[in-house]
PDB file of N, CA, C and O in Angstrom:
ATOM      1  N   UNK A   1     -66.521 106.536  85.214  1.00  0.00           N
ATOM      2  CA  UNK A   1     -67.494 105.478  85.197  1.00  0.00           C
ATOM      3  C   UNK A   1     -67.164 104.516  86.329  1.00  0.00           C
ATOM      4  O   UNK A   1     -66.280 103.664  86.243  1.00  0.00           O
ATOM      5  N   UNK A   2     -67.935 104.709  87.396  1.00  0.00           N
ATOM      6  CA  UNK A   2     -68.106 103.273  88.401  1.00  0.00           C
ATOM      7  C   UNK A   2     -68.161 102.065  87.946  1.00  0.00           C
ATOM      8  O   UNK A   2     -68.867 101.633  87.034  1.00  0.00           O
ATOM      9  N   UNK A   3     -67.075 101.287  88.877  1.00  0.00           N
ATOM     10  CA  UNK A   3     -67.325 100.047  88.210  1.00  0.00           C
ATOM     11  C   UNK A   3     -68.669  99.144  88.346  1.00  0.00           C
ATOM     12  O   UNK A   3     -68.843  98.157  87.632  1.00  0.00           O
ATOM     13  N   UNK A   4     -69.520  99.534  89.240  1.00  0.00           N
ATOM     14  CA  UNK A   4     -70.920  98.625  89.653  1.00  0.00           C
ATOM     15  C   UNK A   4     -72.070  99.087  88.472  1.00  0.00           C
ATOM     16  O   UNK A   4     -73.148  98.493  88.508  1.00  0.00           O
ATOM     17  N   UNK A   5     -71.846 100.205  87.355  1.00  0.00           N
ATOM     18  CA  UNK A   5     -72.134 100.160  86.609  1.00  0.00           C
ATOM     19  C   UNK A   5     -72.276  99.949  85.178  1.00  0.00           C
ATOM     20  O   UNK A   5     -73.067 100.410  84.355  1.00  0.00           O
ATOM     21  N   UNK A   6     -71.186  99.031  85.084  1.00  0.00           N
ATOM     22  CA  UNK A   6     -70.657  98.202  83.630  1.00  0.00           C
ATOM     23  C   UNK A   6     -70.908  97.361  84.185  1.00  0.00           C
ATOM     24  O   UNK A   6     -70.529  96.927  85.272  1.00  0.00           O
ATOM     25  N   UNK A   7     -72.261  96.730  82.766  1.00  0.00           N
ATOM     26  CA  UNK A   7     -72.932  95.293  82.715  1.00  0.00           C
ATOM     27  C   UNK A   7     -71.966  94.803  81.389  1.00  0.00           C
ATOM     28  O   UNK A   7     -71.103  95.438  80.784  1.00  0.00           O
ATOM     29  N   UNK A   8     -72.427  93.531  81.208  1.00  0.00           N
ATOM     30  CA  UNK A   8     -72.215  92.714  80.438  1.00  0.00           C
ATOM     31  C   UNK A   8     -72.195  92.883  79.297  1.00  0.00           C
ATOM     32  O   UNK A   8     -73.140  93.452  78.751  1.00  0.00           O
ATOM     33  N   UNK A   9     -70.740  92.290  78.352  1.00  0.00           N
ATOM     34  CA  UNK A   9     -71.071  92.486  76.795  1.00  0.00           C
ATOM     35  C   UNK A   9     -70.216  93.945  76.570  1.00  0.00           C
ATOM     36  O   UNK A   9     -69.105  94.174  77.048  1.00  0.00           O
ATOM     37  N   UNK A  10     -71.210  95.100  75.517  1.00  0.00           N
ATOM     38  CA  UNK A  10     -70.163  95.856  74.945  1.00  0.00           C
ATOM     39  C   UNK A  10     -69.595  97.019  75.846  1.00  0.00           C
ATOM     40  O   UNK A  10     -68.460  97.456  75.655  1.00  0.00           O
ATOM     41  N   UNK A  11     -70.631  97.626  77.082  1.00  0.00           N
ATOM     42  CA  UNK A  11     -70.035  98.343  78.512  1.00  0.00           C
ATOM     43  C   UNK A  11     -68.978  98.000  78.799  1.00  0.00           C
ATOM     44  O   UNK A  11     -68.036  98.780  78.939  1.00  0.00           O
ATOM     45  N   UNK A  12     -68.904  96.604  78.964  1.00  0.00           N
ATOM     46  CA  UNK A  12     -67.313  95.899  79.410  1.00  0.00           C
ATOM     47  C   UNK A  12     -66.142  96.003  78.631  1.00  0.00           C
ATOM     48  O   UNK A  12     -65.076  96.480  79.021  1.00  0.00           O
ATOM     49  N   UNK A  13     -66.396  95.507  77.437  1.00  0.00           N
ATOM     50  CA  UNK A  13     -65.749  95.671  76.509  1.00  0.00           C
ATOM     51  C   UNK A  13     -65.652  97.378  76.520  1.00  0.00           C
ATOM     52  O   UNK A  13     -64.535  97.750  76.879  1.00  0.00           O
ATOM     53  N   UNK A  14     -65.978  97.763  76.409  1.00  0.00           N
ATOM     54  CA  UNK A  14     -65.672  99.501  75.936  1.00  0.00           C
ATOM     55  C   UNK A  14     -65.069 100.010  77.539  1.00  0.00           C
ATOM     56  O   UNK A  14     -64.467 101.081  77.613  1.00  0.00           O
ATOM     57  N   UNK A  15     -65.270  99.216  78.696  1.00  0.00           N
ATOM     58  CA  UNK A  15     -64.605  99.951  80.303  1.00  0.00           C
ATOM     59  C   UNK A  15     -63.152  99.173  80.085  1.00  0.00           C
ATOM     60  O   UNK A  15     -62.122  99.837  79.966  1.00  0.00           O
ATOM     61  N   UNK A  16     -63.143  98.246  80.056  1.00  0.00           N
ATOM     62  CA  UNK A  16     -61.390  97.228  80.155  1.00  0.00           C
ATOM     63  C   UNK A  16     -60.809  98.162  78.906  1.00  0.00           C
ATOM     64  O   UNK A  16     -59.655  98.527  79.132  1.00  0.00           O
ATOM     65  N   UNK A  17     -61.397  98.674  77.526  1.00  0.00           N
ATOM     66  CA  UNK A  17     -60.295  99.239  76.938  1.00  0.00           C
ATOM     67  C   UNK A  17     -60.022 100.409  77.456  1.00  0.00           C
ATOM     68  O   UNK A  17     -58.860 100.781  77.619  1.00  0.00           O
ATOM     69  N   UNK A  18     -61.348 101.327  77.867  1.00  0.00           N
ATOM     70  CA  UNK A  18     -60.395 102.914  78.803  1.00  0.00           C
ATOM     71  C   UNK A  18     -59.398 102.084  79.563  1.00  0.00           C
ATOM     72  O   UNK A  18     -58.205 102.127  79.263  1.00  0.00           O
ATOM     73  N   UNK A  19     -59.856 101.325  80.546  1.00  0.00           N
ATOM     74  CA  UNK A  19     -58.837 101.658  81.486  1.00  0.00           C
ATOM     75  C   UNK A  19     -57.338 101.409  81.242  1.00  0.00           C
ATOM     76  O   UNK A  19     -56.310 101.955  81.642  1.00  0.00           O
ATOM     77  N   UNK A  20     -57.723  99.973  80.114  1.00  0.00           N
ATOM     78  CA  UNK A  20     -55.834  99.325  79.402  1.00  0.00           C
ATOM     79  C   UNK A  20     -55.539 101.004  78.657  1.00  0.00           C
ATOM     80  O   UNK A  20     -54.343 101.287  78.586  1.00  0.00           O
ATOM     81  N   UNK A  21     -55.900 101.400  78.461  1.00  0.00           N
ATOM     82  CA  UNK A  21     -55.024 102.575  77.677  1.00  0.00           C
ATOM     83  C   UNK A  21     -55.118 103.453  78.851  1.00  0.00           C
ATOM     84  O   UNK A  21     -54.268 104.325  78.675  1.00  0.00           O
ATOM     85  N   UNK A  22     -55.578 103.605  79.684  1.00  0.00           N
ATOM     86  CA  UNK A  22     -55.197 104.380  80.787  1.00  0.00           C
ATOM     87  C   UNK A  22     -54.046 104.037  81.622  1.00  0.00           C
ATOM     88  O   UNK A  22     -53.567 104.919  82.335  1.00  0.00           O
ATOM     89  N   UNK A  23     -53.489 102.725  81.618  1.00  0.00           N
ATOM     90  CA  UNK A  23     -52.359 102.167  81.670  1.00  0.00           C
ATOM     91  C   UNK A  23     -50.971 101.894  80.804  1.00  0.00           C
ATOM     92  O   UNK A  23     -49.755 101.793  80.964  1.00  0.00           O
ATOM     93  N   UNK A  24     -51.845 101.851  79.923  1.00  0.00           N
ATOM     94  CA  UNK A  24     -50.595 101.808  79.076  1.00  0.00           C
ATOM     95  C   UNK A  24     -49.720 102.720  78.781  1.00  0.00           C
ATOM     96  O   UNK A  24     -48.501 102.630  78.634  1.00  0.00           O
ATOM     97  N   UNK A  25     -50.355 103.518  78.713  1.00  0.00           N
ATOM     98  CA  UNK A  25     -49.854 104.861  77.960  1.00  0.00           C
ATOM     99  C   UNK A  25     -49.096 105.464  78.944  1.00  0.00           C
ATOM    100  O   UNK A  25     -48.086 106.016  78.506  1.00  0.00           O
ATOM    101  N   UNK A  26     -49.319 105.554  80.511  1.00  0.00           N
ATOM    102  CA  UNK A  26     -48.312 106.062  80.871  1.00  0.00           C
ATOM    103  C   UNK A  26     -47.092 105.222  81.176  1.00  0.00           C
ATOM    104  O   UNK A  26     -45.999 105.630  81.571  1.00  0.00           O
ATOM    105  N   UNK A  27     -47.540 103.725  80.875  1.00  0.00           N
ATOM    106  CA  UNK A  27     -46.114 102.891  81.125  1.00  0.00           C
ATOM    107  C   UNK A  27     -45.027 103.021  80.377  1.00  0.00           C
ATOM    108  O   UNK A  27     -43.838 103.035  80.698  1.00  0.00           O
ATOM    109  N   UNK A  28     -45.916 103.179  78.631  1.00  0.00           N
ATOM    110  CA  UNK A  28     -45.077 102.853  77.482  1.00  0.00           C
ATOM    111  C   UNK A  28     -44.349 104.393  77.502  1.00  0.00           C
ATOM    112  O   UNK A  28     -43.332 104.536  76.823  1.00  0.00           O
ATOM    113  N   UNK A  29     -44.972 105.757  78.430  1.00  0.00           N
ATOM    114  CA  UNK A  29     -44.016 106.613  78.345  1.00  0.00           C
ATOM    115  C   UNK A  29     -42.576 106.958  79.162  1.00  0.00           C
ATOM    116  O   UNK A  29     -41.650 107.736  78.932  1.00  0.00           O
ATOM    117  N   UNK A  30     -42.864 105.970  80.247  1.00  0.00           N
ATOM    118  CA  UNK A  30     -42.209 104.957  81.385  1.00  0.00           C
ATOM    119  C   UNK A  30     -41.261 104.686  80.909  1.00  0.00           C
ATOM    120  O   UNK A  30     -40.166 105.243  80.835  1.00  0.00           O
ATOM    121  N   UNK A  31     -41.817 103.410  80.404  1.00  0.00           N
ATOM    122  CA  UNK A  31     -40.640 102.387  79.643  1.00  0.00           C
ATOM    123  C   UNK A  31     -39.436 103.363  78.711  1.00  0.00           C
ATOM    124  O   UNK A  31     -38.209 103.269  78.680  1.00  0.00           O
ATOM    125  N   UNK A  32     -40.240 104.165  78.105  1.00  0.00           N
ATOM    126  CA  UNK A  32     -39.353 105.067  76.721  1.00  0.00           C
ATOM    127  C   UNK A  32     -38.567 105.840  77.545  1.00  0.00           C
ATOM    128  O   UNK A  32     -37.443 105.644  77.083  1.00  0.00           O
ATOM    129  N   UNK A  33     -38.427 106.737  78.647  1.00  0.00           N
ATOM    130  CA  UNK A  33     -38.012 107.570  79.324  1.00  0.00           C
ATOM    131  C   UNK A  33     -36.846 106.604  80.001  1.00  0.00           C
ATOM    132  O   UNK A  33     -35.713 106.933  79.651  1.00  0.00           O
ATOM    133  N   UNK A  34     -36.907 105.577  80.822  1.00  0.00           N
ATOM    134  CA  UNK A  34     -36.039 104.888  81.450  1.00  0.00           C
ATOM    135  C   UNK A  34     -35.015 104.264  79.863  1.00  0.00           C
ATOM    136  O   UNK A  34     -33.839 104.583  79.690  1.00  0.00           O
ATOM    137  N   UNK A  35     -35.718 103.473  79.010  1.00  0.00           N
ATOM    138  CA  UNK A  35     -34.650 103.642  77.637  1.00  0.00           C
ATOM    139  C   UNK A  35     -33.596 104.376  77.360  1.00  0.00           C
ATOM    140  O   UNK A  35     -32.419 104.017  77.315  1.00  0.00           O
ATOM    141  N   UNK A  36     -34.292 105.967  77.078  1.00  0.00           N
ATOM    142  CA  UNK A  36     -33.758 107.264  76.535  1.00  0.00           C
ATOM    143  C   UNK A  36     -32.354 107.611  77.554  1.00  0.00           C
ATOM    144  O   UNK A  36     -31.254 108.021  77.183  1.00  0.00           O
ATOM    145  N   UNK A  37     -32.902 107.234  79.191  1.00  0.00           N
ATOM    146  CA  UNK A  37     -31.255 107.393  80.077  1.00  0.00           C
ATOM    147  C   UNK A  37     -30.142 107.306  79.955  1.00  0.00           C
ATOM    148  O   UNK A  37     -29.422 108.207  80.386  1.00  0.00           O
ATOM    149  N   UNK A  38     -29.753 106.486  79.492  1.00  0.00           N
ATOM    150  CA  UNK A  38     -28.577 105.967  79.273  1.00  0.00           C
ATOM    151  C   UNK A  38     -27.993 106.630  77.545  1.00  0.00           C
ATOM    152  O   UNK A  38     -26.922 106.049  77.369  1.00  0.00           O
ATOM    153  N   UNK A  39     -28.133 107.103  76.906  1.00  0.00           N
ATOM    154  CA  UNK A  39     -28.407 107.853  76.244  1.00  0.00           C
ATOM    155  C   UNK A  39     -27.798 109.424  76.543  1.00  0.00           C
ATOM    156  O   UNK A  39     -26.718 109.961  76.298  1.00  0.00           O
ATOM    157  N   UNK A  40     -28.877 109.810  77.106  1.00  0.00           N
ATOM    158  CA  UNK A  40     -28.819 110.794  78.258  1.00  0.00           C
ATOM    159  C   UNK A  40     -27.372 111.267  78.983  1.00  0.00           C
ATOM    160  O   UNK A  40     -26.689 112.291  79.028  1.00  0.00           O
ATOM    161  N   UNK A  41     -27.322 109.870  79.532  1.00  0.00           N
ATOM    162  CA  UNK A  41     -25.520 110.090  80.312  1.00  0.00           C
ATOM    163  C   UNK A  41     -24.927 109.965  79.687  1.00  0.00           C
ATOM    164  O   UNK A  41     -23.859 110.527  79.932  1.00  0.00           O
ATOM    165  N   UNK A  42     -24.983 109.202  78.395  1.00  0.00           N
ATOM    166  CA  UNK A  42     -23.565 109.554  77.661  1.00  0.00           C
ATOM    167  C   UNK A  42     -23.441 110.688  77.076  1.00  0.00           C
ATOM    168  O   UNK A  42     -22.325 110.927  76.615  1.00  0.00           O
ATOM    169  N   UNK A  43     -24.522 111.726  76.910  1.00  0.00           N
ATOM    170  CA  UNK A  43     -24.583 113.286  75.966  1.00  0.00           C
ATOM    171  C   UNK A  43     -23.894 114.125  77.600  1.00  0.00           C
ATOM    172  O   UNK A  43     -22.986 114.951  77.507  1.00  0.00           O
ATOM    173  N   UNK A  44     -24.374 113.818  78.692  1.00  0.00           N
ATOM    174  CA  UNK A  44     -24.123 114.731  79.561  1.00  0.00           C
ATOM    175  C   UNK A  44     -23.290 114.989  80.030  1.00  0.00           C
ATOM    176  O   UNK A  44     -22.672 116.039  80.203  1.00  0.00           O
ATOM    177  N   UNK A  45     -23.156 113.783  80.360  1.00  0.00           N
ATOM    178  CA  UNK A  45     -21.076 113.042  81.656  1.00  0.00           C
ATOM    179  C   UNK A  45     -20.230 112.783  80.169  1.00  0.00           C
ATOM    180  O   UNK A  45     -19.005 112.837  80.284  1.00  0.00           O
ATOM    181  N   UNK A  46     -20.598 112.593  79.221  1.00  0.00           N
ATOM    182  CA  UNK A  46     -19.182 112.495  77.876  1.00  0.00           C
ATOM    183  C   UNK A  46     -18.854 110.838  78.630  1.00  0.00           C
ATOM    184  O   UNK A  46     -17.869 110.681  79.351  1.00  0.00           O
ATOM    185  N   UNK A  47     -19.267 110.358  78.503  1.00  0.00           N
ATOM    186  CA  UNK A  47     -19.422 108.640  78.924  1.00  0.00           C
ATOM    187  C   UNK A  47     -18.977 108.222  77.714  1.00  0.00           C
ATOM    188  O   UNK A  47     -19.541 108.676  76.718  1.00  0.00           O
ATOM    189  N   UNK A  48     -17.873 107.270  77.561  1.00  0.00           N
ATOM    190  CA  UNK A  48     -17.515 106.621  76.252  1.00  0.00           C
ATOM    191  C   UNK A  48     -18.616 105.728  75.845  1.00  0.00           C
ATOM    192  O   UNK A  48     -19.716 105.817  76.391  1.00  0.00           O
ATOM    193  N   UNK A  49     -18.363 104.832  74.868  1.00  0.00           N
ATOM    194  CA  UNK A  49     -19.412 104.045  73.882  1.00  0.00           C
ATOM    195  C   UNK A  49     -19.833 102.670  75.571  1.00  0.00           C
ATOM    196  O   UNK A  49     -20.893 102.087  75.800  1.00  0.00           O
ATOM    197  N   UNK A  50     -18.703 102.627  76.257  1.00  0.00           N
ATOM    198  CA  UNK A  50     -18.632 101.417  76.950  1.00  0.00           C
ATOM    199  C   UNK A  50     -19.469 101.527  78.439  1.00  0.00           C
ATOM    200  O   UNK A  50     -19.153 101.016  79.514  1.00  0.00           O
ATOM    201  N   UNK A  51     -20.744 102.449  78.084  1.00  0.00           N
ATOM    202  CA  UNK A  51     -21.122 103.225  79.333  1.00  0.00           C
ATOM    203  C   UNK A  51     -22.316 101.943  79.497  1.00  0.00           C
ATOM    204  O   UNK A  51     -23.215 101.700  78.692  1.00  0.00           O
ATOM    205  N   UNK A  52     -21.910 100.932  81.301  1.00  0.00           N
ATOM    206  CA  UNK A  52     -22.053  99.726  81.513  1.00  0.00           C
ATOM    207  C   UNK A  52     -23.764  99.494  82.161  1.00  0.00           C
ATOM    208  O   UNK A  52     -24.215  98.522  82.767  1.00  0.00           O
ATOM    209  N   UNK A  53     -24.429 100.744  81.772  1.00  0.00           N
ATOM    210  CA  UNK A  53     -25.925 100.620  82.276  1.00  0.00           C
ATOM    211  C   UNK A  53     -26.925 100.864  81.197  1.00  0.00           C
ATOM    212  O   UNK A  53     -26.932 101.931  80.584  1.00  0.00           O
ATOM    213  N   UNK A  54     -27.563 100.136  81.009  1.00  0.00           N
ATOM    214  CA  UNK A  54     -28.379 100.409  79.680  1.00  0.00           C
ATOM    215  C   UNK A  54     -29.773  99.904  80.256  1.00  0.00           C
ATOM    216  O   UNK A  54     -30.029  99.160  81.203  1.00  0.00           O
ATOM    217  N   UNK A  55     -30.725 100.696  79.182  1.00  0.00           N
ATOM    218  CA  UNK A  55     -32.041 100.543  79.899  1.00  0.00           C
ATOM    219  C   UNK A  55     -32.758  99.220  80.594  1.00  0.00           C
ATOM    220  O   UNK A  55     -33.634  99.110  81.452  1.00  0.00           O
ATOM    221  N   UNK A  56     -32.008  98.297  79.851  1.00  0.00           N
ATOM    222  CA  UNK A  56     -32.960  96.969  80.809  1.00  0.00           C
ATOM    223  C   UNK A  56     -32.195  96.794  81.710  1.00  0.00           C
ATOM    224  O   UNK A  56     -32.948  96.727  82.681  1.00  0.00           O
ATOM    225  N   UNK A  57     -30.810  96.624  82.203  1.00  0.00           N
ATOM    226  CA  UNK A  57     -30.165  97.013  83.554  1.00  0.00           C
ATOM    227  C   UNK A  57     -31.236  97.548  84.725  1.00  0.00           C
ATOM    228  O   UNK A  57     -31.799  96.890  85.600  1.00  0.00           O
ATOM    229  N   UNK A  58     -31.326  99.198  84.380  1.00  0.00           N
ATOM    230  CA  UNK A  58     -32.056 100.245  85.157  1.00  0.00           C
ATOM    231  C   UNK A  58     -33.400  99.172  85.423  1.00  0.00           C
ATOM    232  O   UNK A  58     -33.816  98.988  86.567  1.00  0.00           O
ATOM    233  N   UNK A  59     -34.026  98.487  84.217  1.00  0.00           N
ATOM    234  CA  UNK A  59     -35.164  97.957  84.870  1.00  0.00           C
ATOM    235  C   UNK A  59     -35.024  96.734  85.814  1.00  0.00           C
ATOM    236  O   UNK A  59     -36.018  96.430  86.474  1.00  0.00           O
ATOM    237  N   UNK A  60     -33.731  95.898  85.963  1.00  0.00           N
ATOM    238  CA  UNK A  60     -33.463  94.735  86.104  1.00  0.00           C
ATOM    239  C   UNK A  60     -33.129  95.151  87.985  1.00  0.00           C
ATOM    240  O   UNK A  60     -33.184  94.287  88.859  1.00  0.00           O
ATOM    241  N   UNK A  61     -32.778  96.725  88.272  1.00  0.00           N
ATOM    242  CA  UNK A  61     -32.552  96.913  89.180  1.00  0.00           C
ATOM    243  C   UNK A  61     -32.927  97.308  90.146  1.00  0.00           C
ATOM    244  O   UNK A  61     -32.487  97.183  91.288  1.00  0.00           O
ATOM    245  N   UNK A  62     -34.521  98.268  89.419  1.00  0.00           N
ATOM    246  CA  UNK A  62     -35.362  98.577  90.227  1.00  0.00           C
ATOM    247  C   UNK A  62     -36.613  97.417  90.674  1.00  0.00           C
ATOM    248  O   UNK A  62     -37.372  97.400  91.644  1.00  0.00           O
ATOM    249  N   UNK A  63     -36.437  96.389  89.396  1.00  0.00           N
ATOM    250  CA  UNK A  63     -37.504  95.168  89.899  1.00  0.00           C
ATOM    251  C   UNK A  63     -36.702  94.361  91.322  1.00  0.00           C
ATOM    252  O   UNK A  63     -37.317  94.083  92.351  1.00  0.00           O
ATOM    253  N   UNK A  64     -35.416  94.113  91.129  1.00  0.00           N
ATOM    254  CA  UNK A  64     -35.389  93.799  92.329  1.00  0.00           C
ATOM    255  C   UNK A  64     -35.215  94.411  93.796  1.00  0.00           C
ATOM    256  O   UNK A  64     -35.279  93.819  94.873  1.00  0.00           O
ATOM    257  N   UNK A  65     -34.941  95.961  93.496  1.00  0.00           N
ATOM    258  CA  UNK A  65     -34.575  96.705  94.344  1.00  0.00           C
ATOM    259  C   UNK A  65     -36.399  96.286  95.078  1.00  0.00           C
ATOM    260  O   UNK A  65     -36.481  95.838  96.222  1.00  0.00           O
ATOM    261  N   UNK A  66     -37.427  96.477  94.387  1.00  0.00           N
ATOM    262  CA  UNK A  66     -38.868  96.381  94.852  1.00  0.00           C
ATOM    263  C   UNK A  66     -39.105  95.401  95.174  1.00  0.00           C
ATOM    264  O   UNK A  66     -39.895  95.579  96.102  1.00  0.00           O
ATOM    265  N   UNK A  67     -38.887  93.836  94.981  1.00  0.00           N
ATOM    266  CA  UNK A  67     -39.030  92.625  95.449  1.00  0.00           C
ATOM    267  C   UNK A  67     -38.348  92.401  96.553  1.00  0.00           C
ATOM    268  O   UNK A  67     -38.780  91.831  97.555  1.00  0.00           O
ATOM    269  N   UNK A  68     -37.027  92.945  96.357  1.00  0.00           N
ATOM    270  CA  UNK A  68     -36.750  92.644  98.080  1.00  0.00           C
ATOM    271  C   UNK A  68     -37.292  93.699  99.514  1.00  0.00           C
ATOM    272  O   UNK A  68     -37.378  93.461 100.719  1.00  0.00           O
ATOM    273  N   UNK A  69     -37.537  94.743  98.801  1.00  0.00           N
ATOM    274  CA  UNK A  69     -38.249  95.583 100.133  1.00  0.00           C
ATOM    275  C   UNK A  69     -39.430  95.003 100.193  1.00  0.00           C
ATOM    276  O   UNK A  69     -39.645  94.827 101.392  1.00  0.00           O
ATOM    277  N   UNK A  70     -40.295  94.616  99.589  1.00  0.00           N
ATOM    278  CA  UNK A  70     -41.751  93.597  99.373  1.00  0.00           C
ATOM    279  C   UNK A  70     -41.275  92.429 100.075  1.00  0.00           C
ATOM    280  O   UNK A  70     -41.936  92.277 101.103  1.00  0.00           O
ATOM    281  N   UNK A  71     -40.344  91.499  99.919  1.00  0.00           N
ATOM    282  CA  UNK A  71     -40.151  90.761 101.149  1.00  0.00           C
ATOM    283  C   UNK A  71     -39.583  90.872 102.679  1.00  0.00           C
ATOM    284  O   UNK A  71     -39.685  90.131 103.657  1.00  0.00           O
ATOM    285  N   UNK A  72     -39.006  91.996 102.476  1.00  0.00           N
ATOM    286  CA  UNK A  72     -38.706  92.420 103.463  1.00  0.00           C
ATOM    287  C   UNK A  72     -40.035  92.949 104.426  1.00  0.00           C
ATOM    288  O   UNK A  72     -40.181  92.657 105.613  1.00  0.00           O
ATOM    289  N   UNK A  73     -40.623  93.490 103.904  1.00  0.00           N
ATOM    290  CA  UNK A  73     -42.203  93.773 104.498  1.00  0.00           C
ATOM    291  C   UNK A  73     -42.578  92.566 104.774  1.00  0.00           C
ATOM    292  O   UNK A  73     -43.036  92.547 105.917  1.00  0.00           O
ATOM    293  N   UNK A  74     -42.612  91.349 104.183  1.00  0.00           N
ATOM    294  CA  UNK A  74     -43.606  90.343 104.535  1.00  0.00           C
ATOM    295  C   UNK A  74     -42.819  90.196 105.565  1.00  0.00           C
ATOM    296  O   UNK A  74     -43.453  90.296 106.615  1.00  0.00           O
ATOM    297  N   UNK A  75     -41.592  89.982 105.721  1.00  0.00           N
ATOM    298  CA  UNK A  75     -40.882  89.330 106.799  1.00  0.00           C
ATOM    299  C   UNK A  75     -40.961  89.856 108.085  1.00  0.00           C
ATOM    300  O   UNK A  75     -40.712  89.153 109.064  1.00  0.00           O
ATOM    301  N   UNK A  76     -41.405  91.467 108.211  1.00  0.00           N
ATOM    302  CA  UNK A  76     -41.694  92.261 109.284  1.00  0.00           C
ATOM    303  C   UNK A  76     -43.086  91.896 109.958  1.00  0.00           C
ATOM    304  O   UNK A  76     -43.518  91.873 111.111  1.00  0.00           O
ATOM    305  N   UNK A  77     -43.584  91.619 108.682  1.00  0.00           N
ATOM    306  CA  UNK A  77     -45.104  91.532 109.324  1.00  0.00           C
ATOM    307  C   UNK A  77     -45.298  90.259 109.451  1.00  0.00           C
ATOM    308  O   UNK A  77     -46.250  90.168 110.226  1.00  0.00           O
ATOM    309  N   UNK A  78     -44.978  89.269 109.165  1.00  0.00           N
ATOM    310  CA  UNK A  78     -45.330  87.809 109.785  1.00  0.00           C
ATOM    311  C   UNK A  78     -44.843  87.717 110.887  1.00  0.00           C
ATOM    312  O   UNK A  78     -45.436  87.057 111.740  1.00  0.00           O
ATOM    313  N   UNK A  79     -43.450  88.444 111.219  1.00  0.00           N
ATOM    314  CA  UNK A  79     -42.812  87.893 112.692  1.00  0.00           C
ATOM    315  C   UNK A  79     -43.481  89.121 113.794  1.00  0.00           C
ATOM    316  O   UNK A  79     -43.111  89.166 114.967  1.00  0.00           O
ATOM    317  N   UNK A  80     -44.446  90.027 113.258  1.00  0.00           N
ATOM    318  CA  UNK A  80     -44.972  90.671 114.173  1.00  0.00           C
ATOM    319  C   UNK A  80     -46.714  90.248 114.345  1.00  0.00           C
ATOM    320  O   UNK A  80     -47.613  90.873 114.908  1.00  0.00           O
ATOM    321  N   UNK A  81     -46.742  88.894 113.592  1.00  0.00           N
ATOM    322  CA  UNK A  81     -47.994  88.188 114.154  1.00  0.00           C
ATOM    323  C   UNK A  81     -47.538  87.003 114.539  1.00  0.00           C
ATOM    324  O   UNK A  81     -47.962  86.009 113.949  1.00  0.00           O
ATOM    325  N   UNK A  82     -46.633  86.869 115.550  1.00  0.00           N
ATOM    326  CA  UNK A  82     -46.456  85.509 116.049  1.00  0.00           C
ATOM    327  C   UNK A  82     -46.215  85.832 117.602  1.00  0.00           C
ATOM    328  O   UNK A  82     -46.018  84.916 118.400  1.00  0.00           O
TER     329      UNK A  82
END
């Protein structure tokens, strides 16, 4: 469904929920998979109880690993419009 063809009212309402569950669903299988890791390494590598990466880590590392290459881009491209 194009978006220039959802009018007003229940179209809308019925297009914003496909698409939120078209999102969601592969995040929340996202989210569960990056969880389950750590997990994971301790069944595989025999990692004691004290194994120091756990799923919000992994997320804590790739958000900034992405914010700084995202500024790093801005920083390329502003000093290559001056």
């Amino acid at each position: 469904m194009a978006l220039s063809q959802v009018r007003a009212g229940k179209p809308t309402s019925d297009y914003l929920q496909y698409v939120l569950n078209r999102i969601t669903a592969p995040g929340s299988l996202y989210l569960a998979l990056v969880a389950i890791i750590p997990i994971i390494a301790l069944v595989l590598f025999g990692a004691s109880q004290n194994f120091p990466f756990g799923g919000t880590a992994i997320l804590i590392v790739v958000g900034v690993g992405l914010d700084t290459a995202k500024q790093i881009e801005s920083q390329l491209q502003q000093r290559s419009y001056l």
